[in-house]
N, C-alpha and C positions, 0 to 999 in steps of 0.2 A: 504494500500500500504506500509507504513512504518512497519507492523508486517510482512508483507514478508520480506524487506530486514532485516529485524530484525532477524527472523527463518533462512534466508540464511546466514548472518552474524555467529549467531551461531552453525550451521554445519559445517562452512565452519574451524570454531575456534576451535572444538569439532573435528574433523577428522584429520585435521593436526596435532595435538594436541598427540592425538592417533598413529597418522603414524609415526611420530616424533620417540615415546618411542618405536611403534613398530618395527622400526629400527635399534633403540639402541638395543633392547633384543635380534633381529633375528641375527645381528654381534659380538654378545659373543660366544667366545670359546667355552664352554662347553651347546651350546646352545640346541644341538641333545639329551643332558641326561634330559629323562622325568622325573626326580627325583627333578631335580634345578632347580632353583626357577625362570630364565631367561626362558624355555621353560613353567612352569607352566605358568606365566605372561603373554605370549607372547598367550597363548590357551584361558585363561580369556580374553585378548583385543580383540580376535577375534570374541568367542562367543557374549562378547557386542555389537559391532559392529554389528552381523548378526543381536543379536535383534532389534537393533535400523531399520538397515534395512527393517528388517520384518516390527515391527511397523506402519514405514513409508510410506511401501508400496512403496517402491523402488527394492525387489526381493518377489520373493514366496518362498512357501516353497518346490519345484522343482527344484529351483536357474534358474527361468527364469527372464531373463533381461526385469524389466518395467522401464527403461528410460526412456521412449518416454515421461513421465510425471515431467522427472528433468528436473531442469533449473541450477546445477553447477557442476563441473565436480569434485569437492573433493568425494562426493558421486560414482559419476559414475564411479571413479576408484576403489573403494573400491567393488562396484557391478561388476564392469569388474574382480574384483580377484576372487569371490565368482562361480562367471559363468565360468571363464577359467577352475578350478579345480573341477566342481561339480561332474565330472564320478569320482574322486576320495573320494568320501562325504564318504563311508564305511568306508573307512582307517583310521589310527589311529593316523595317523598324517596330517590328513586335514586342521584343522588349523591352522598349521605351515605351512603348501604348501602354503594356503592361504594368510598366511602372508608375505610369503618370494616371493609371486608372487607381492601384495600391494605394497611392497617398493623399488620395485629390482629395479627399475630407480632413486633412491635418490642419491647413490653414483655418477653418472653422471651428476645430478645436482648441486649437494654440489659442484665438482670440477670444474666447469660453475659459481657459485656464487664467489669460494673462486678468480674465476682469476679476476671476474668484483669488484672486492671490491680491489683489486689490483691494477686495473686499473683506480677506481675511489680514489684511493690513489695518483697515482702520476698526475690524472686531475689536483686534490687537490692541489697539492705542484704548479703546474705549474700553476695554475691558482692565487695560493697565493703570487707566482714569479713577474707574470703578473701586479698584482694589486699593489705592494710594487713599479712595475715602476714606473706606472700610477698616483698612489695617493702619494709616500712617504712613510714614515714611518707609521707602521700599530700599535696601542698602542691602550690598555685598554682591554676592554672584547673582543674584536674582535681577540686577540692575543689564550685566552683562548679557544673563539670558533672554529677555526682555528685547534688549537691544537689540540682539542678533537677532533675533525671531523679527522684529520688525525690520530692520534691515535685507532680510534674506527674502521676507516674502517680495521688497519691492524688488531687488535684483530677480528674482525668479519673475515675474511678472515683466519687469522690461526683457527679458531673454525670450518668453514667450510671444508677449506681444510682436517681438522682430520676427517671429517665426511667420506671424500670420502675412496677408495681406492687403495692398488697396487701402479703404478710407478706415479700416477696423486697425493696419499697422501701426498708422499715426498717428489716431486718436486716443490709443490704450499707449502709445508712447508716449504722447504728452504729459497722457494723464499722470502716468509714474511717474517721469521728471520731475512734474508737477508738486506730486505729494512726494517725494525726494527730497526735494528744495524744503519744503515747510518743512519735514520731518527733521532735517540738519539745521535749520534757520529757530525752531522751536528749542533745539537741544543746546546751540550758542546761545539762546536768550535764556535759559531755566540755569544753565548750569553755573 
């Protein structure tokens, strides 16, 4: 039982993983020139990918969908890309199709994460408001942890937010800078 979740654990580590860089390479500029090294990279992660697939016995070599035998859905998207473009398998740029089919929902999640890391910034302050009532003056490590939890959701939030893009990149960007600035401009005033 524990080498199942163990083997699901690491797919689940190994595909995100993958989707992740495949993401980054399919939103470079000069991604369509098969000559650079962002389209080669982006047709190697794909090709592995099928392997592992295949391996696994997760697709055939048909690109028919065997799901009905997963249990996580990092897989099954990656099988739902393989299958959505398989009429196009001749073409010469199928594993780019395939790739660009795999991640096209990431930018609307990165800009869903970067608001909730936003949002669990100013829980953060209010809740650190809250407690300053309640208990007094807050000193020692608790100051430090505080801090860093505030600090870290903003950087994790402008990190996402770059992921995303269009009018959602640069408005979730601002907005962190935003409360950045007041977040560092409040702590020279308090302290």
């Amino acid at each position: 039982m524990m080498k199942r979740y163990f083997i699901r654990a690491l797919w689940t580590m190994i595909l995100s993983t993958l989707r992740f860089f495949t993401h980054l390479m399919v939103r470079k500029r000069n991604i369509l020139n098969r000559e650079k090294k962002p389209y080669k990279e982006t047709v190697k992660n794909m090709k592995f990918l099928e392997e592992m697939l295949l391996e696994n016995n997760y697709l055939d070599k048909n690109y028919h969908d065997l799901t009905d035998k997963m249990n996580h859905k990092a897989a099954e998207k990656a099988v739902n890309a393989f299958v959505s473009k398989k009429e196009k398998r001749e073409d010469e740029d199928f594993y780019f199709l395939v790739a660009q089919e795999w991640v096209k929902e990431l930018d609307k999640k990165s800009f869903w994460t970067s608001l909730v890391f936003l949002g669990l910034f100013f829980a953060l302050c209010g809740a650190t408001i809250g407690l300053t009532q309640i208990v007094g003056e807050i000193q020692g490590n608790a100051v430090w942890v505080i801090v860093t939890a505030l600090f870290s959701s903003i950087v994790l939030g402008i990190f996402n937010s770059l992921r995303s893009r269009g009018w959602r990149r640069w408005s979730m960007f601002f907005a962190h800078v935003l409360t950045i600035s007041c977040f560092f401009f409040l702590i020279i005033i308090f302290s």
